[in-house]
LOBA-288730 format. One record per residue (C-alpha): residue number from 1; residue in one letter; x, y, z. Coordinates in Angstrom, 3 decimals. Last residue first. Layout:
BEGIN
NUM_A_X_Y_Z
...
END
This chain:
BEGIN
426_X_-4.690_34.075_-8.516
425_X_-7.689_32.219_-10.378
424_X_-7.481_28.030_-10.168
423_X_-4.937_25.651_-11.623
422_X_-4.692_22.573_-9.960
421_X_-1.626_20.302_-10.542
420_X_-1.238_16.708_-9.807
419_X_2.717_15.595_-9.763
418_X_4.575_13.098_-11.298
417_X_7.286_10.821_-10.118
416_X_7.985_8.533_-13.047
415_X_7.502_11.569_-15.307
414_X_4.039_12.546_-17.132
413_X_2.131_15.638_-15.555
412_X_-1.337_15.298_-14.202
411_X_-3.272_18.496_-14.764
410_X_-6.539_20.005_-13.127
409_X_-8.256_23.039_-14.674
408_X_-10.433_24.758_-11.573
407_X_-14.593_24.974_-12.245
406_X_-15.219_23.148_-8.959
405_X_-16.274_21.183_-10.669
404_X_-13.150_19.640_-12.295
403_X_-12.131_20.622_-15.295
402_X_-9.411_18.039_-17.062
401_X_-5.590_18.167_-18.713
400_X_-4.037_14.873_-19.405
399_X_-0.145_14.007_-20.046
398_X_2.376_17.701_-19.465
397_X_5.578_17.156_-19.841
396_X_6.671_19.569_-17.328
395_X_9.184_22.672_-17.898
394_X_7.797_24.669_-15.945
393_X_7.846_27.873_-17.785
392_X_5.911_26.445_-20.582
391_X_2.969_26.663_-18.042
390_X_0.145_28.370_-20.552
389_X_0.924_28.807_-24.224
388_X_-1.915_30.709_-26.294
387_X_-3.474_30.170_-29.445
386_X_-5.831_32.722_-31.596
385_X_-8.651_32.278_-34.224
384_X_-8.662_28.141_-34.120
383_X_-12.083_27.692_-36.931
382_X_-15.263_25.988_-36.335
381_X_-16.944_29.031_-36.209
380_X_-15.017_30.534_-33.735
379_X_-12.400_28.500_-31.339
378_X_-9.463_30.253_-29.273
377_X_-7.035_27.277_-28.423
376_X_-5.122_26.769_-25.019
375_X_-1.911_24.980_-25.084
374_X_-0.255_23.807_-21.671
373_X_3.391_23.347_-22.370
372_X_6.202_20.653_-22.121
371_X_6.900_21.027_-25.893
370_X_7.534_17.413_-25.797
369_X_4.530_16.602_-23.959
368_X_1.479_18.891_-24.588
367_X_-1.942_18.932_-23.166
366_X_-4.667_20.737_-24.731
365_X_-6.784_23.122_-23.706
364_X_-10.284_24.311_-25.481
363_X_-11.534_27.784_-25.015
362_X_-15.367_27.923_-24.453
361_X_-14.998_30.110_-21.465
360_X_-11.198_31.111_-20.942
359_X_-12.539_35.161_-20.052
358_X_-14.758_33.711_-17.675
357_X_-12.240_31.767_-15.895
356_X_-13.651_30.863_-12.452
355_X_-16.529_29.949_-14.210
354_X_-16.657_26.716_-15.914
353_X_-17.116_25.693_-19.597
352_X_-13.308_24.921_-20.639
351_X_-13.589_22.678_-23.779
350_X_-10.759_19.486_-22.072
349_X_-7.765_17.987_-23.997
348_X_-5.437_15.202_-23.309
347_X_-2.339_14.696_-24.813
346_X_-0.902_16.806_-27.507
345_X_2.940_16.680_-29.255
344_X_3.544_19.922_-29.604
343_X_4.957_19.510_-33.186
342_X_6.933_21.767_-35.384
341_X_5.069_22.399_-37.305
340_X_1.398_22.375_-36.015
339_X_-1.759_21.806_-37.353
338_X_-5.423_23.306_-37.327
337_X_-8.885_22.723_-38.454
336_X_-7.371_19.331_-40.332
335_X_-8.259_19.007_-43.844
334_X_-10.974_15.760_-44.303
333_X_-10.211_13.723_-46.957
332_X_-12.517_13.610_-50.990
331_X_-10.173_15.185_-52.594
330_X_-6.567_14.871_-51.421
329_X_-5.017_18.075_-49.683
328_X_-1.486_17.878_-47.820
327_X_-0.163_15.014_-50.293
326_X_1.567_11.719_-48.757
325_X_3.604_9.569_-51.071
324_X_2.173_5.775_-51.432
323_X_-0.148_3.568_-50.223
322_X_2.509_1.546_-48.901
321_X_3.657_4.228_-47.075
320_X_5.303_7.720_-47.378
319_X_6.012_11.241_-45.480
318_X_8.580_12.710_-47.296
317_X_12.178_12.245_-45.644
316_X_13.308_13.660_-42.654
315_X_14.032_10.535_-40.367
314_X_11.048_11.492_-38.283
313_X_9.134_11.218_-41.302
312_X_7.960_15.024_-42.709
311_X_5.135_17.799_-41.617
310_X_1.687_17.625_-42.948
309_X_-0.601_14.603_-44.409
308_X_-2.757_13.618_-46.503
307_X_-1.618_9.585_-47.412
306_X_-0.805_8.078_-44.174
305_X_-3.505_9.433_-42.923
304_X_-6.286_11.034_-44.134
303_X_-9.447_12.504_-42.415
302_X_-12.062_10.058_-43.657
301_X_-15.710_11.014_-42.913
300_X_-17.795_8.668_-41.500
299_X_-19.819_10.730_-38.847
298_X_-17.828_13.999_-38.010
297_X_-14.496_14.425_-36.427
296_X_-13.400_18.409_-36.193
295_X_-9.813_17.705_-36.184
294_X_-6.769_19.377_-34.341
293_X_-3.646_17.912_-36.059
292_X_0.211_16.970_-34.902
291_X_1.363_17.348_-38.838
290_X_5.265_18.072_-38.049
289_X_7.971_16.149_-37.682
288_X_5.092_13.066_-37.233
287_X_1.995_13.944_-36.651
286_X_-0.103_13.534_-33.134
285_X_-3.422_13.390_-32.988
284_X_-6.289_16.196_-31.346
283_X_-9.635_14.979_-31.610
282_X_-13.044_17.071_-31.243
281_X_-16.452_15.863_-31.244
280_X_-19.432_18.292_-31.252
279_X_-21.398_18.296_-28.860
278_X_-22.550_22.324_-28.599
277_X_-20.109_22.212_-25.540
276_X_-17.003_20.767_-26.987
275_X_-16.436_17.198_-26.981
274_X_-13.136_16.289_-26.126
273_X_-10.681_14.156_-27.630
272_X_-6.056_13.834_-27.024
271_X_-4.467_10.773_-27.660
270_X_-5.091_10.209_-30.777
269_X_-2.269_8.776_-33.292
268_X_-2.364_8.413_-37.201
267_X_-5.178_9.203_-38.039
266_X_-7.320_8.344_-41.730
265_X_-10.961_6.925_-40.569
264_X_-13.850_7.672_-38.385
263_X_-17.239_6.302_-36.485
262_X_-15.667_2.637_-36.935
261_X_-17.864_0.347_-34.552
260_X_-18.866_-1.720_-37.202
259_X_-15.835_-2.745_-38.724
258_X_-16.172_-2.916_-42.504
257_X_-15.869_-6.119_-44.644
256_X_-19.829_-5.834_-46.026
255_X_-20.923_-2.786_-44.515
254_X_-23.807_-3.216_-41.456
253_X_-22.775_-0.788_-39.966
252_X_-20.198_1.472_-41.852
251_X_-21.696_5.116_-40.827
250_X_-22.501_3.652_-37.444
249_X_-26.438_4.053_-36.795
248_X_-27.008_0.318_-35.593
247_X_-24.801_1.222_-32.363
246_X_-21.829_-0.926_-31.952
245_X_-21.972_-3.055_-28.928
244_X_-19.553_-2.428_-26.212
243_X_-21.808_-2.400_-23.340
242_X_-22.094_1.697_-22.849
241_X_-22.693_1.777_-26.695
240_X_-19.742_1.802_-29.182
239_X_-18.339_4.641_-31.114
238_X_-14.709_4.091_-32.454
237_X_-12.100_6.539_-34.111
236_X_-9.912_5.406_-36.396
235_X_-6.028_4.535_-36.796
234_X_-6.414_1.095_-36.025
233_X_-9.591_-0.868_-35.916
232_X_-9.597_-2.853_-39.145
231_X_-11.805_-4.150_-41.912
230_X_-12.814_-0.426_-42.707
229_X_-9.177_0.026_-44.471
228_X_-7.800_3.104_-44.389
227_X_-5.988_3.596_-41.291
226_X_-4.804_0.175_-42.175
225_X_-2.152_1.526_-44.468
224_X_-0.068_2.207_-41.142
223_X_0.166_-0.939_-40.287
222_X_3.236_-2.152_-42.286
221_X_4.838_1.043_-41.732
220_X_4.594_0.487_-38.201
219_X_2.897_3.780_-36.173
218_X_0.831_1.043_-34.178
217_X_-2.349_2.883_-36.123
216_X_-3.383_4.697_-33.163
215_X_-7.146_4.776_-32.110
214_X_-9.802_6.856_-30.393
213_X_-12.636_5.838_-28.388
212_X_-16.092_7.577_-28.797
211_X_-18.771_5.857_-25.884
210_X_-22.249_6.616_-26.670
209_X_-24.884_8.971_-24.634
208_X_-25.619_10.793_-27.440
207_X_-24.148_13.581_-25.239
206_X_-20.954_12.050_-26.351
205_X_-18.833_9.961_-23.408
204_X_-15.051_10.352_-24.127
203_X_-12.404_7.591_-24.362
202_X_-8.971_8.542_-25.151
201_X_-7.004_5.378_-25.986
200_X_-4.304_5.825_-28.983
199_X_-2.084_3.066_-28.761
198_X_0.639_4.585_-31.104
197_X_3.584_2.283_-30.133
196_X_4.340_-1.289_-28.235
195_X_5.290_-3.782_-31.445
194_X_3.460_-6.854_-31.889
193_X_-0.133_-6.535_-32.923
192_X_-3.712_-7.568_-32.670
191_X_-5.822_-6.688_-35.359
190_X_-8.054_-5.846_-34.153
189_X_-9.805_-4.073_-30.974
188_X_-10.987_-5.811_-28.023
187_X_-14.231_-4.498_-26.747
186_X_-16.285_-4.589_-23.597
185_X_-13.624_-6.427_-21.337
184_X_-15.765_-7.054_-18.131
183_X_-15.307_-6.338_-14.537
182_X_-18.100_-7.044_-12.597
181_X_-16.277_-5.535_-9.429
180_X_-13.748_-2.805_-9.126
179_X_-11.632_-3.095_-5.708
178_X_-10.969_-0.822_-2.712
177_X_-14.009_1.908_-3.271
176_X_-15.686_0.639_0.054
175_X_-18.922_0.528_-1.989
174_X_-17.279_-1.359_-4.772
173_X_-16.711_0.475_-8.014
172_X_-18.450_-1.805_-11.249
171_X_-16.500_-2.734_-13.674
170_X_-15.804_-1.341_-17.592
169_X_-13.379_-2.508_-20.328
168_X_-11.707_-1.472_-23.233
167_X_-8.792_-2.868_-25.354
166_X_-6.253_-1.380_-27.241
165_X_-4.115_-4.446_-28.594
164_X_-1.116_-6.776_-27.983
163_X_1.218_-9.501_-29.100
162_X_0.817_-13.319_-30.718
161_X_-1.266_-14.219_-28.065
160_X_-2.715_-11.344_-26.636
159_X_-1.842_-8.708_-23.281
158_X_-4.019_-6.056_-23.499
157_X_-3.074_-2.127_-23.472
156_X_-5.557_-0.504_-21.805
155_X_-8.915_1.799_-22.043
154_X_-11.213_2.371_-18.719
153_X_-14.421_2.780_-18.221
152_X_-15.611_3.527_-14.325
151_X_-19.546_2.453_-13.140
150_X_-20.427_3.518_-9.883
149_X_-24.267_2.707_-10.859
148_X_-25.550_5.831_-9.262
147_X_-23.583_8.844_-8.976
146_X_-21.680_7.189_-12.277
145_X_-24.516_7.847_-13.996
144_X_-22.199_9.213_-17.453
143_X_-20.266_6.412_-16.463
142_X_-16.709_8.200_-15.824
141_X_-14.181_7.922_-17.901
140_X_-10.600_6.691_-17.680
139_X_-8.061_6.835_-20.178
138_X_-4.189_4.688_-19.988
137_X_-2.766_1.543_-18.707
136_X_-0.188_0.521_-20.653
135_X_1.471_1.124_-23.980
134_X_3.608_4.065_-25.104
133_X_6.604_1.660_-24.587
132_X_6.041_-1.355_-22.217
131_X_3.471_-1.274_-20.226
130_X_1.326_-4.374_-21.095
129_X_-1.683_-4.607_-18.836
128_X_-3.019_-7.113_-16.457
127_X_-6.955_-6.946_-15.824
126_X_-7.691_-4.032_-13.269
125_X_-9.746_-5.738_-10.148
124_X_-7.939_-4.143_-7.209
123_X_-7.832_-0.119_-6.826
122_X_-3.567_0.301_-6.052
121_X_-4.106_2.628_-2.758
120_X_-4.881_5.833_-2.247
119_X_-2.432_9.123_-2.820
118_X_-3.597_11.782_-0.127
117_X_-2.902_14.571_-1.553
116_X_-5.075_17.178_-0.063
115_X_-8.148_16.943_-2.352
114_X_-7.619_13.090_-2.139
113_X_-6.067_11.049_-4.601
112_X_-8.062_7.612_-6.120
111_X_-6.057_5.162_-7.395
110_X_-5.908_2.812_-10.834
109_X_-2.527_1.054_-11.255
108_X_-1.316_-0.688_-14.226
107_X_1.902_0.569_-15.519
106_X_0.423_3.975_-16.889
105_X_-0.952_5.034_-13.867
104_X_-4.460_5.770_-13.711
103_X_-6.167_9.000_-11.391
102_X_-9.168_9.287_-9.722
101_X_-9.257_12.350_-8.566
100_X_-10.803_13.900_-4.977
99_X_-13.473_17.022_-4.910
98_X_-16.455_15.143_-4.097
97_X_-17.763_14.756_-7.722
96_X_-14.719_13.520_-8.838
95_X_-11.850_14.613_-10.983
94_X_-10.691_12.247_-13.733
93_X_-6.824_12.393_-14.338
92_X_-5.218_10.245_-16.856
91_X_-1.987_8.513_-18.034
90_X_0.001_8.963_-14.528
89_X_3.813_8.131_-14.842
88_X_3.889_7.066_-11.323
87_X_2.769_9.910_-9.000
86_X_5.015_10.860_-6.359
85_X_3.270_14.590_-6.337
84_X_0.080_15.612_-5.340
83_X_-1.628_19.043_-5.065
82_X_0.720_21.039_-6.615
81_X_-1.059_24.314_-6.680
80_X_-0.576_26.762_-9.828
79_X_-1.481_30.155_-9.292
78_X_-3.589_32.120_-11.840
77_X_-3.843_35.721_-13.526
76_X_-5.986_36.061_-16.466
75_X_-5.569_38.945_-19.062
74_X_-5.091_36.938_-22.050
73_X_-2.642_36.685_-24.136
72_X_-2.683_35.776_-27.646
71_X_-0.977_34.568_-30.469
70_X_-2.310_34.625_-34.034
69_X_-2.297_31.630_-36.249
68_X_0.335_29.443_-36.663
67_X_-1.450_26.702_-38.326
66_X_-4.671_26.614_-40.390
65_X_-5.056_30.496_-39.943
64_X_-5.835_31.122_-43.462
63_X_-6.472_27.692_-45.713
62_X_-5.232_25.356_-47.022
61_X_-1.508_25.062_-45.587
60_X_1.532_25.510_-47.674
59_X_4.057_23.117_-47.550
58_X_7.195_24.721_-48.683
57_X_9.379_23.069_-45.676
56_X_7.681_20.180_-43.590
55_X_9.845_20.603_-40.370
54_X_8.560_24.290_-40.208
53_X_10.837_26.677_-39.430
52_X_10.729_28.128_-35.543
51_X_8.798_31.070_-34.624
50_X_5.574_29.817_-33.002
49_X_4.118_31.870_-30.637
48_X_2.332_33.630_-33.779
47_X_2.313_37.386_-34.659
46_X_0.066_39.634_-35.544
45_X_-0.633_41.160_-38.997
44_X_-3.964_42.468_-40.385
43_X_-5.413_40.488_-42.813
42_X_-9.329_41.237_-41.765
41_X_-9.452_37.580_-40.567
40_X_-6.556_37.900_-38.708
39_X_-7.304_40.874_-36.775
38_X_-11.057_39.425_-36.241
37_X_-9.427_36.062_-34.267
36_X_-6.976_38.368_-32.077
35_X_-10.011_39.991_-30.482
34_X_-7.762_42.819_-29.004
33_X_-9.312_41.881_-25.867
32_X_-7.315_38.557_-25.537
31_X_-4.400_40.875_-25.141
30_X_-2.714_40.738_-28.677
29_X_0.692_38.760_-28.992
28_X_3.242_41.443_-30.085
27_X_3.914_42.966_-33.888
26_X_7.327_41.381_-34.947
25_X_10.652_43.178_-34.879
24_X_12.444_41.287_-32.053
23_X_10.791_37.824_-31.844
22_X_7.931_36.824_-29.786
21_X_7.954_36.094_-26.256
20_X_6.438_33.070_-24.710
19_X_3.282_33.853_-22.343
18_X_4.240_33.272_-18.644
17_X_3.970_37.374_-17.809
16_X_1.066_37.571_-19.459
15_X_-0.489_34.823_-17.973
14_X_0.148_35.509_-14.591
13_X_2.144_33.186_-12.432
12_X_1.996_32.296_-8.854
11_X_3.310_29.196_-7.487
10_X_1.309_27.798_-4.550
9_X_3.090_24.330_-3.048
8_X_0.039_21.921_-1.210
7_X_2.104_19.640_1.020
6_X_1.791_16.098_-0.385
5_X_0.780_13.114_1.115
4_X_1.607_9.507_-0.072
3_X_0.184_6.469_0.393
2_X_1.912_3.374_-1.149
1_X_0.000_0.000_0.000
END
């Protein structure tokens, strides 16, 4: 039993004083009241927080404020508390009703933290994982009834003959909130595989009441031309009913060779989804040098990878597969809303809809790992207006970001000792 408590540390930091600085020469971030998004759109110049050149050089994107679009700051002020630390390499963060967390740990663990600190206990009844690499145990979700059947989802890496696979799986949280019971595996995606990369494994309830899980494509270049074909679960995104069964309204039920719980096709690597608060389904995937996408995921539409693309391989070459060379636009694929080169490489995301932060209302955050940063995204009309980098001062890969209800932004940072992180106004 590991229990650890952690004495709340404050750091203050306003926004404005956190936000990156832009080159010598170049018009300054506007203050959030500057309306960055109506600047752009009447061609007036501002600047973007990125200032580095693009991995994928002479790409063009397709349309106005695709990527690097304006950056902003806004006039917020907020203190960071630490409210746990000695967590091991956390995947997720799910705040409670009550005020605690319940948190999963990549190499198997499910616990519940208090509002102090308090780290519980390993919760028994998790089915063995396979943590090596990117794999593991990785989303939670709450039932959306969770008040009253205690229900938790969770998505993991499985252990298989012949390798591995994302698999999902709900039980039942006993009253004394030690062990889950009526554990069952509700769906076992395919093919299964042998390498430990591109898992995917966000799971987000829609206000259809349906479960959307997202998908990697196991990054090899012998899978990757499966993130077109309907006969297989990698690379998409999945809808399945609170029992695993694939709703009759699919786009591809009932498709001769298709998957029936495919709701999406053509990404590479999700590990960021959220649904915004008009429901409408947001992923955020990561690209390659270059290409990490936000997409606006609708019913059946095909969004492109390996062959529509941005950014280059990781050993600098054009993007390629079996398929073929990858193009930026290919009729009949989904464009991205936005993309970055170079990379931030996002995990979790959460549509802000609380009110400690009025002037963050309806902005979605997104988690990023390599560029150890919080990334907050102005949205209008289906289009990012202005971008903003929250926490880069810290240093912190940053895994899962989440609003609790207390209206506060809660992160979980991704080390083998991580810490919990509330962010609430100054």
């Amino acid at each position: 039993m590991r229990q650890t408590r952690a004495v709340p540390v404050i750091l203050a930091c306003a926004v404005a004083a956190c936000a990156p600085q832009v080159n010598p020469g170049t018009r300054p971030a506007p203050d959030e009241g500057a309306s960055a998004g109506s600047a752009q759109a009447a061609g007036q110049p501002c600047a973007p927080l990125e200032t580095r050149a693009p991995n994928g050089a002479g790409q063009q994107p397709a349309f106005a404020g695709q990527t690097r679009t304006c950056g902003i700051r806004s006039s917020v002020a907020y203190d960071v508390q630490v409210v746990a630390r000695g967590l091991d390499k956390p995947w997720s963060v799910e705040p409670l009703a009550d005020g605690r967390f319940l948190v999963s740990e990549k190499g198997g663990n499910l616990r519940i933290v208090t509002a102090n600190g308090q780290i519980g206990a390993p919760i028994a009844g998790v089915p063995p994982v396979d943590a090596r690499g990117q794999g593991g145990l990785l989303d939670v979700a709450l039932s959306p009834r969770f008040a009253t059947d205690r229900t938790i989802y969770w998505s993991f890496t499985e252990p298989r003959e012949g390798g591995n696979g994302t698999s999902v799986a709900r039980g039942v949280l006993s009253a004394d909130e030690t062990r889950l019971e009526q554990v069952r595996v509700i769906l076992h995606t395919r093919p299964t595989y042998t390498n430990n990369m591109h898992f995917g494994s966000r799971l987000a309830f829609g206000p259809d009441g349906m479960l959307y899980v997202t998908m990697g494509e196991r990054s090899d270049n012998v899978t990757r031309p499966q993130a077109q074909q309907l006969d297989s679960h990698l690379g998409k995104t999945l809808r399945i009913a609170p029992d695993g069964t694939a709703p009759r309204d699919n786009p591809f039920a009932g498709q001769a060779g298709a998957l029936p719980e495919i709701w999406s096709l053509g990404h590479r690597n999700i590990q960021a989804s959220a649904f915004d608060p008009q429901g409408t389904f947001w992923t955020i995937e990561h690209g390659t040098r270059g290409g990490d996408e936000l997409n606006h995921v609708q019913k059946g539409k095909n969004y492109g990878w390996p062959v529509q693309a941005y950014g280059i391989e990781y050993r600098g070459v054009p993007i390629s597969s079996a398929l073929g060379p990858a193009q930026t636009q290919r009729p009949g694929m989904e464009q991205p809303v936005y993309y970055w080169d170079p990379v931030i490489a996002p995990s979790g995301a959460q549509f802000y809809t609380g009110s400690l932060f009025p002037a963050w209302r309806g902005s979605l955050f997104v988690g990023g790992l390599a560029s150890t940063r919080l990334v907050r995204l102005v949205i209008q009309n289906n289009r990012v207006t202005a971008e903003e980098h929250l926490l880069a001062d810290r240093g912190k890969r940053i895994r899962d970001v989440r609003q609790g209800p207390d209206g506060a932004l809660y992160v979980v940072t991704d080390e083998d000792s991580a810490e919990l992180w509330r962010i609430a106004p100054r």
